[in-house]
N, C-alpha and C positions, 0 to 999 in steps of 0.2 A: 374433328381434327382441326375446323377452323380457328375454334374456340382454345383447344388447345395450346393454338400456334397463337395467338394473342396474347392469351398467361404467360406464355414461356417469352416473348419479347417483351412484355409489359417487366418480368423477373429478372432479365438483363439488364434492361434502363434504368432499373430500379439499382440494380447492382453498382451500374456506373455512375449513377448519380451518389449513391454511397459513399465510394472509394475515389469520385471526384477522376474517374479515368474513361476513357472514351471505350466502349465497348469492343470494338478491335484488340486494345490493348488486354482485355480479360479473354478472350479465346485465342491470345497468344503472339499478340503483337504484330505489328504491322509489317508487309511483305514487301510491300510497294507504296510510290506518292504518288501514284493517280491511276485513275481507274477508268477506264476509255466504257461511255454510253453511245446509248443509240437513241434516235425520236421514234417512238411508234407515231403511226400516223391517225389521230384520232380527233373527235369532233368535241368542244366543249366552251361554251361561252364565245369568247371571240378566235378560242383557237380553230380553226377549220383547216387541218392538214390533212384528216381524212377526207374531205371534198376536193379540196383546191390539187392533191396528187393526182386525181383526174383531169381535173382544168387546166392544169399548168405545173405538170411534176419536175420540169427544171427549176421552176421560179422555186419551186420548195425546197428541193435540192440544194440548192444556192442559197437559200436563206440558212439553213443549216449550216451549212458550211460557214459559213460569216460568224454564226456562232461557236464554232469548233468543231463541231459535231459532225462527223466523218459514215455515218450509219445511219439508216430507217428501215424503219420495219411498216407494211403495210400490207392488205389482203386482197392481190390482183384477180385470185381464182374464189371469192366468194359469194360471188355476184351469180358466177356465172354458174353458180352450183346447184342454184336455187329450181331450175324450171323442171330438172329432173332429180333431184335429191341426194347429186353426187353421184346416179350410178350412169350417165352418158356425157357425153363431152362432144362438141360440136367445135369443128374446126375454125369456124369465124371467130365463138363465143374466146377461143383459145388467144386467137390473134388478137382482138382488144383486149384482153387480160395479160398481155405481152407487152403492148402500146407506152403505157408509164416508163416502163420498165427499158425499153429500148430507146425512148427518147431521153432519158439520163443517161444511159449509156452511150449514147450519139452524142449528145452536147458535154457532156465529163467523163467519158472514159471510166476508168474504175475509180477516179476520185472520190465518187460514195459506195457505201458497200449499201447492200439493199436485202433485205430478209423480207419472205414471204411465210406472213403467219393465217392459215388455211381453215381453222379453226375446225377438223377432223369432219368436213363434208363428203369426201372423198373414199368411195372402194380402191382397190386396191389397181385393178386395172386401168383406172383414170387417172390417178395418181402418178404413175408410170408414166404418159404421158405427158403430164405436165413436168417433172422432172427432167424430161426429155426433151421437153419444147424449151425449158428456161435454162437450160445449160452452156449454152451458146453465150447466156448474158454472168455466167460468175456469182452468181445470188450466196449471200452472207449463210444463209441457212435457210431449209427449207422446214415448218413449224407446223404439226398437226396435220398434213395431209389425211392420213389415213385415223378411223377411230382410237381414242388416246391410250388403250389398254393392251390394243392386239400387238405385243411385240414382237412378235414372227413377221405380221404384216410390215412392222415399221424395217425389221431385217431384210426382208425380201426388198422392199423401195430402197435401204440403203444399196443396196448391191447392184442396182439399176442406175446410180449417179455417184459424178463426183464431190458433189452440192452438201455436206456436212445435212444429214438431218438431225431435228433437235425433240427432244423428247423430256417432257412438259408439264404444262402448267397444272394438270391435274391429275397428274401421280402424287400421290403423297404417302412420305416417308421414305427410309431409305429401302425399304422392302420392296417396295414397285419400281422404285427405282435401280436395284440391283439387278435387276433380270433385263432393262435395258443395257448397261452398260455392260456386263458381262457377256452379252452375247451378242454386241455387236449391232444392237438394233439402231442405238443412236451414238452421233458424233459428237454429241454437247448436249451436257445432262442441265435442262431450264427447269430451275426448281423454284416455285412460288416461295416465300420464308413465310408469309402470312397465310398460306392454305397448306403448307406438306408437315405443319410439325413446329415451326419455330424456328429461331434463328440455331438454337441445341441440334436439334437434326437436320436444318442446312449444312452445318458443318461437317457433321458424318458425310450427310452425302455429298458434299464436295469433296471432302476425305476420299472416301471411297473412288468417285470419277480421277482423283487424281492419283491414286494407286494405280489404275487403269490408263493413263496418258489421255484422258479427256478433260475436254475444260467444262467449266460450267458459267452459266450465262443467268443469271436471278432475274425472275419474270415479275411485273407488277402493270398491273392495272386499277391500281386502289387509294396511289395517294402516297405521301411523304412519309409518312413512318414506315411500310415496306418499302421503300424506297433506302430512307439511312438504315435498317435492317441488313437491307443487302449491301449498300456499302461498306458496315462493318465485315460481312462476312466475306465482302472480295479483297479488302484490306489486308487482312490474315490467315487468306488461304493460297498457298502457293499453287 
């Protein structure tokens, strides 16, 4: 499917460079002029925002925002997930993995929004918990708590908070991802363009989430061409 979804955005670009038109404009024209991101917080060359939101998650906070950027996403509960495999959860282990999270909240108020992406460590039982502990703080979305497929599981955790959960980077196509959005399991359907299909089947399935009254939020961890991928596709999708 990955391979897939590279032909099929490689066959877009190709289209647009063709016709000399920005790919937005071949799935239907543009909906909007600007498309609001987030920083994930991650480690690479000199960027260190996945350490330093430990060290000094206001100073980061604050750097964003200088930049415009109103949103981060980072992974408070995956540290703490490691000594039991996701199936226990120790009350301390919870309150440092709250810590970042409250002291942006203390120092800016809801001025940043903040997502927690969990990366599916978590049973179901634990998950609840954490849900429950981070609610207090307004969190953007809660990402991958529970294993990425079980969507009963991801149903039951929605019905536990008010925290938008988001359902993810590794469903691919619109087929896995119709059984989330029709039943409720997620609140914002995050579809990879480079792992589910292509920018062809991002659009279904943002189609489809937006049939539904959900939004969707395009996932990348790879690099600029999923990156303007998803831009076309948030440009032309109402």
């Amino acid at each position: 499917m990955r391979a897939i979804s590279a032909l099929d955005m490689a066959h877009w670009d190709i289209m647009g460079q063709a016709l000399k038109m920005p790919v937005y404009e071949l799935l239907g024209g543009k909906v909007r002029d600007k498309i609001r991101v987030y920083n994930t917080c991650g480690v690479h060359g000199e960027v260190q925002d996945g350490r330093d939101i430990w060290r000094d998650p206001v100073r980061v906070a604050k750097s964003l925002l200088d930049e415009g950027i109103a949103g981060l996403k980072f992974s408070p509960t995956d540290f703490i997930a490691r000594e039991s495999d996701g199936q226990a959860l120790f009350v301390e282990d919870l309150d440092w993995a709250l810590t970042p999270v409250r002291r942006i909240r203390d120092a800016l108020g809801l001025e940043m929004d903040i997502a927690n992406d969990a990366h599916a460590k978590w049973n179901l039982a634990q998950a609840v918990r954490i849900v429950h502990a981070f609610e207090q703080y307004r969190l953007m979305w809660h990402e991958e708590l529970v294993p990425a497929f079980n969507e009963e599981a991801h149903r039951r955790l929605q019905a536990e908070t008010r925290t938008p959960i988001a359902a993810a980077e590794r469903l691919m196509s619109r087929y896995q991802f119709r059984r989330f959005i029709e039943t409720g399991a997620a609140r914002i359907a995050m579809m990879d363009i480079a792992w589910t299909g292509g920018i062809s089947e991002a659009k279904k399935i943002a189609a489809l989430a937006s049939a539904h009254q959900l939004p969707v939020t395009p996932h990348d961890c790879i690099g600029p061409v999923n990156m303007f991928a998803a831009a076309a596709v948030c440009m032309s999708q109402v």
